[in-house]
Each structure stands twice: as C-alpha cells, then as structure tokens.
PyMOL CGO cylinders between C-alpha atoms (Angstrom):
from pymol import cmd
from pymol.cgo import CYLINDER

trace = [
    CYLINDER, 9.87, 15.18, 2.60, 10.29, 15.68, 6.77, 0.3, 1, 1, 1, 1, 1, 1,
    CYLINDER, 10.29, 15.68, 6.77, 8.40, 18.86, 6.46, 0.3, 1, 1, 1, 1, 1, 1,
    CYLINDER, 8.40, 18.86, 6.46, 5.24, 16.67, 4.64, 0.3, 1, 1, 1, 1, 1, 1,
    CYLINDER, 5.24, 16.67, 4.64, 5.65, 13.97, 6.95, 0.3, 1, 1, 1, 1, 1, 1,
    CYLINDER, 5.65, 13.97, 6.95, 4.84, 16.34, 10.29, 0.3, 1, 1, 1, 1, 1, 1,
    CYLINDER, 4.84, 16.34, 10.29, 2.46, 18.37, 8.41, 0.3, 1, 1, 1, 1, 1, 1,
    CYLINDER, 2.46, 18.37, 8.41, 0.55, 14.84, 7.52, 0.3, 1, 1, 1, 1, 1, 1,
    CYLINDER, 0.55, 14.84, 7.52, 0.85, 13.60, 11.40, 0.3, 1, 1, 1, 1, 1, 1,
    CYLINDER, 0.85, 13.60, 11.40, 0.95, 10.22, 11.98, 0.3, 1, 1, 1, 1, 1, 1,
    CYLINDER, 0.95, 10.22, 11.98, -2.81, 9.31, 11.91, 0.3, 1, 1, 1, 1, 1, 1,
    CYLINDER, -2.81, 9.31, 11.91, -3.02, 10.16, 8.60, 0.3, 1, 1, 1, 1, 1, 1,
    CYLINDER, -3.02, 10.16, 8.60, -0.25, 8.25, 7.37, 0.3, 1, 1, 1, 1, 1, 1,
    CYLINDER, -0.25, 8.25, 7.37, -1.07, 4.60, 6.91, 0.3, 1, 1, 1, 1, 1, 1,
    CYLINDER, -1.07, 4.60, 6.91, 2.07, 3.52, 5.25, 0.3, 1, 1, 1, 1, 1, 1,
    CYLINDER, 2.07, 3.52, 5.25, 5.12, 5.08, 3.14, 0.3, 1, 1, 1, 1, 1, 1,
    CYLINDER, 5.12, 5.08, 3.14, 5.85, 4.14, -0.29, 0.3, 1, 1, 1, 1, 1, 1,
    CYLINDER, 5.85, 4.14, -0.29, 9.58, 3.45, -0.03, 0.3, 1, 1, 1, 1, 1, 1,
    CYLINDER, 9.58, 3.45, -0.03, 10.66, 3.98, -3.70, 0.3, 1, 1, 1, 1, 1, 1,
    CYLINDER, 10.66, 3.98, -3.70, 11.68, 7.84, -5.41, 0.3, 1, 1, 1, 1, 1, 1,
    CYLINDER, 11.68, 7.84, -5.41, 13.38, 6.84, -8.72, 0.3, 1, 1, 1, 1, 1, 1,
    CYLINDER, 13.38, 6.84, -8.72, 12.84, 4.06, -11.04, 0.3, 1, 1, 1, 1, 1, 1,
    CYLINDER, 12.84, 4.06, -11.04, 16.68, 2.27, -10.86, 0.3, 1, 1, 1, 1, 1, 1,
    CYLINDER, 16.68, 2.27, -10.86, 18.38, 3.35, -8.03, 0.3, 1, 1, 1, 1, 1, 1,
    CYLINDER, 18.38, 3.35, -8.03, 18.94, 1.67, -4.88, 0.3, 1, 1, 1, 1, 1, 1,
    CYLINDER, 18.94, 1.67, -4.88, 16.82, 3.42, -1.98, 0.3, 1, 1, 1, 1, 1, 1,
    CYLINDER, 16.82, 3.42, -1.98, 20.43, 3.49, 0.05, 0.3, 1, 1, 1, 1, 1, 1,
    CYLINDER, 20.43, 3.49, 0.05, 21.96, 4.99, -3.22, 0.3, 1, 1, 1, 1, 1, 1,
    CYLINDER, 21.96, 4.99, -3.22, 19.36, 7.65, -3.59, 0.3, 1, 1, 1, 1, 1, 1,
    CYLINDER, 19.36, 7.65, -3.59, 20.76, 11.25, -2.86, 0.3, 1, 1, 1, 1, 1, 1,
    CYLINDER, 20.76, 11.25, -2.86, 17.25, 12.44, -2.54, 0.3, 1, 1, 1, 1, 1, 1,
    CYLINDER, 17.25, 12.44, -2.54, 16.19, 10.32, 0.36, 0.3, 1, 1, 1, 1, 1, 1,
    CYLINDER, 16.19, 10.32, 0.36, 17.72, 10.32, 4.11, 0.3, 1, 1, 1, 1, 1, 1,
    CYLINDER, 17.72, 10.32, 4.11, 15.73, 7.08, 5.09, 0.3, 1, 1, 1, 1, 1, 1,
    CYLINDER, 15.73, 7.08, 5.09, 17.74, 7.52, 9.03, 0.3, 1, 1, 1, 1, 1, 1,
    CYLINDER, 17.74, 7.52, 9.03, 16.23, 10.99, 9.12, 0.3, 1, 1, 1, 1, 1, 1,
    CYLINDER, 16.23, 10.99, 9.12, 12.80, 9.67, 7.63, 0.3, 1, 1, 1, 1, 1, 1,
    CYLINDER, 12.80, 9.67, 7.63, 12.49, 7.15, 10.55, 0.3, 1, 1, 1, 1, 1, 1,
    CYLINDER, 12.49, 7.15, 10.55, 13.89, 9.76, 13.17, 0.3, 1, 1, 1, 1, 1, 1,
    CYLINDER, 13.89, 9.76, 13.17, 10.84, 12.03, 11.85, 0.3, 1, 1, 1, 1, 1, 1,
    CYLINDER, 10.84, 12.03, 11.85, 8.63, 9.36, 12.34, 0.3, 1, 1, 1, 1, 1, 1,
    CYLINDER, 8.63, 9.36, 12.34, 10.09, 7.92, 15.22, 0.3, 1, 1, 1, 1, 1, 1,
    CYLINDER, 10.09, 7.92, 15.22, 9.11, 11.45, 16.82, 0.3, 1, 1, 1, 1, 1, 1,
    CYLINDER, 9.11, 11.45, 16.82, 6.03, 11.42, 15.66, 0.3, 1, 1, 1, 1, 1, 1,
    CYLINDER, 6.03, 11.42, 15.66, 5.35, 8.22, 17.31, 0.3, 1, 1, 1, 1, 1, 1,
    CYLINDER, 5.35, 8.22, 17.31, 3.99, 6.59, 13.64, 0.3, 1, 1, 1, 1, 1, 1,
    CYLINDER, 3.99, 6.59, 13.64, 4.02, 2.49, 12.79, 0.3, 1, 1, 1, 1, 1, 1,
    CYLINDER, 4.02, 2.49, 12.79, 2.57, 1.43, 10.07, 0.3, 1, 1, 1, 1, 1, 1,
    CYLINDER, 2.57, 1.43, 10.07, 3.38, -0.32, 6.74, 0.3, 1, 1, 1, 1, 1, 1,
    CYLINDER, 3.38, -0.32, 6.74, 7.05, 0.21, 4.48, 0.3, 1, 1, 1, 1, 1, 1,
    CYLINDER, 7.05, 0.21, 4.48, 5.87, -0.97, 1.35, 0.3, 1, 1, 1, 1, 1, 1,
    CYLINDER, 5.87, -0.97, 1.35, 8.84, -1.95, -0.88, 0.3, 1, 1, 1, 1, 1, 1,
    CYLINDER, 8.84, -1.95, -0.88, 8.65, -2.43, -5.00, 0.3, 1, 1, 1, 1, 1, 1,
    CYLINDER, 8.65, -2.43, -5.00, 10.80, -3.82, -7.20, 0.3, 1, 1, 1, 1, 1, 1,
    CYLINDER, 10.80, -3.82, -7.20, 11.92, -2.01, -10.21, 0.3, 1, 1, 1, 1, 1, 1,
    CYLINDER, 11.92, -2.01, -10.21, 9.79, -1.38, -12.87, 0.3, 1, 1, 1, 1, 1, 1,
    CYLINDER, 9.79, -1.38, -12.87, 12.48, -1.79, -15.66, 0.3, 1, 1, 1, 1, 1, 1,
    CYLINDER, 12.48, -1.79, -15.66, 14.42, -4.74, -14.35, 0.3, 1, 1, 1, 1, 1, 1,
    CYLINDER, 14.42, -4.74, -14.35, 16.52, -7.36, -17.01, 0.3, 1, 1, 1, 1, 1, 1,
    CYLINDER, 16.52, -7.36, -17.01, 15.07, -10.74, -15.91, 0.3, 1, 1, 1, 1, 1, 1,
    CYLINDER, 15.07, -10.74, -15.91, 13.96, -12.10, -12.44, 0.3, 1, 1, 1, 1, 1, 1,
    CYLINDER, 13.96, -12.10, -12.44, 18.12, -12.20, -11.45, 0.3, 1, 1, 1, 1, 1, 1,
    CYLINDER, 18.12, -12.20, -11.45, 18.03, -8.56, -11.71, 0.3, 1, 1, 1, 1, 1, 1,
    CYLINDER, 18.03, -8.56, -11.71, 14.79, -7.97, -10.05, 0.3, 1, 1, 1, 1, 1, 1,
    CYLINDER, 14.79, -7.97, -10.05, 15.58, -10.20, -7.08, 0.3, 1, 1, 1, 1, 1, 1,
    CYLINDER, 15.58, -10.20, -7.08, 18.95, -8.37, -6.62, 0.3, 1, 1, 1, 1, 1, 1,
    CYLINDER, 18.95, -8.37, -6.62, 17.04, -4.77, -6.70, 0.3, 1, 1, 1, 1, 1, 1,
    CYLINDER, 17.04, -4.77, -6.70, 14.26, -6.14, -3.90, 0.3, 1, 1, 1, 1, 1, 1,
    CYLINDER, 14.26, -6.14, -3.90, 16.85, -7.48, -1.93, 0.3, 1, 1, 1, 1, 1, 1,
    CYLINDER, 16.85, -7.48, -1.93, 18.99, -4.80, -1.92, 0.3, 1, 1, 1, 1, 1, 1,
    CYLINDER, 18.99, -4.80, -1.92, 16.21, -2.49, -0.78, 0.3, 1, 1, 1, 1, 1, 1,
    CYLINDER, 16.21, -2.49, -0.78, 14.89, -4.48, 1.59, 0.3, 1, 1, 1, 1, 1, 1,
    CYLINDER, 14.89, -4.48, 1.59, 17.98, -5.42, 3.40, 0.3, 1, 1, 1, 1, 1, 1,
    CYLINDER, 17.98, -5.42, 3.40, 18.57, -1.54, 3.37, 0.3, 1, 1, 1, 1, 1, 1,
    CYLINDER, 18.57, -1.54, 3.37, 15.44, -0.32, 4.95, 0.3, 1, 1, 1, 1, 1, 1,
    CYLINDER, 15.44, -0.32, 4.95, 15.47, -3.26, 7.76, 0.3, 1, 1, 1, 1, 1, 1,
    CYLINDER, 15.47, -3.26, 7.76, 19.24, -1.91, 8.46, 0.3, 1, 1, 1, 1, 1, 1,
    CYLINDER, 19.24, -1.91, 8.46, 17.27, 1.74, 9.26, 0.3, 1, 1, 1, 1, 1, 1,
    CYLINDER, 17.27, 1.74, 9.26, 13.84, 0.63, 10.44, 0.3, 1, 1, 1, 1, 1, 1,
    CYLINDER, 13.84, 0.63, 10.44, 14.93, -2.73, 12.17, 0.3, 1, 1, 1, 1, 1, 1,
    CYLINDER, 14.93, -2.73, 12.17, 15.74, -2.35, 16.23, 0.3, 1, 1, 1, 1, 1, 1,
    CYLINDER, 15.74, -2.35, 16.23, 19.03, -3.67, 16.95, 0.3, 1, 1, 1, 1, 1, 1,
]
cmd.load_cgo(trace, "trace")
C-alpha cells in the first residue's frame, strides 16, 4: 500500500478510501498501518479527503452507528494534529 501511494504522488491522489475488509474495525485491521499511511503521506506533502463507510453487513442502525464511530474516532486519533 506505501509503495502505491509514492508511486501515485500526491497530485494524483484526491482522496483515500479508508475501508479494506467488510467487518473489521480499520484500527483492528492487520492489513492496514493507518500511522505509517499518514507518515507516507505526510512526506509526500498530500491533503485531501478520508472518506469513511460504514459496514455493508451491519445488524440494525445500533450496529452501524457503533462501526462508523469506531472508525472515525480511530482515523481522527492518526490523522488529527494534537
């Protein structure tokens, strides 16, 4: 995923899709390091959209609020200044 980023460049990325698997928290997902995502684009000097989905398979509006939540506290904890 880093090595697609750079090879992209950052005027050629308008956002990033912030979701891999269907189900999983994005701060639960082995397959994504979302620090080492915003280092990458950090260094690349990039801003530009995070766009952030709920679940496709979610149990009721409870569930689907708790998912979106989740993942959006999450990627303001990495993206967020502090």
């Amino acid at each position: 995923m880093i090595a697609e980023l750079r090879t992209l460049g950052k005027d050629r990325i308008c956002q990033i899709h912030c979701t891999d698997q269907d189900g999983v928290w994005l701060q639960n997902d082995p397959k994504i390091d979302m620090p080492k995502v915003k280092q990458t684009l950090d260094d690349m000097g990039w801003s530009g959209w995070l766009v952030i989905e709920r679940f496709a398979r979610c149990h009721g509006c409870a569930q689907c609020k708790r998912n979106f939540t989740a993942n959006t506290a999450y990627l303001k904890s990495v993206f967020q200044p502090k």
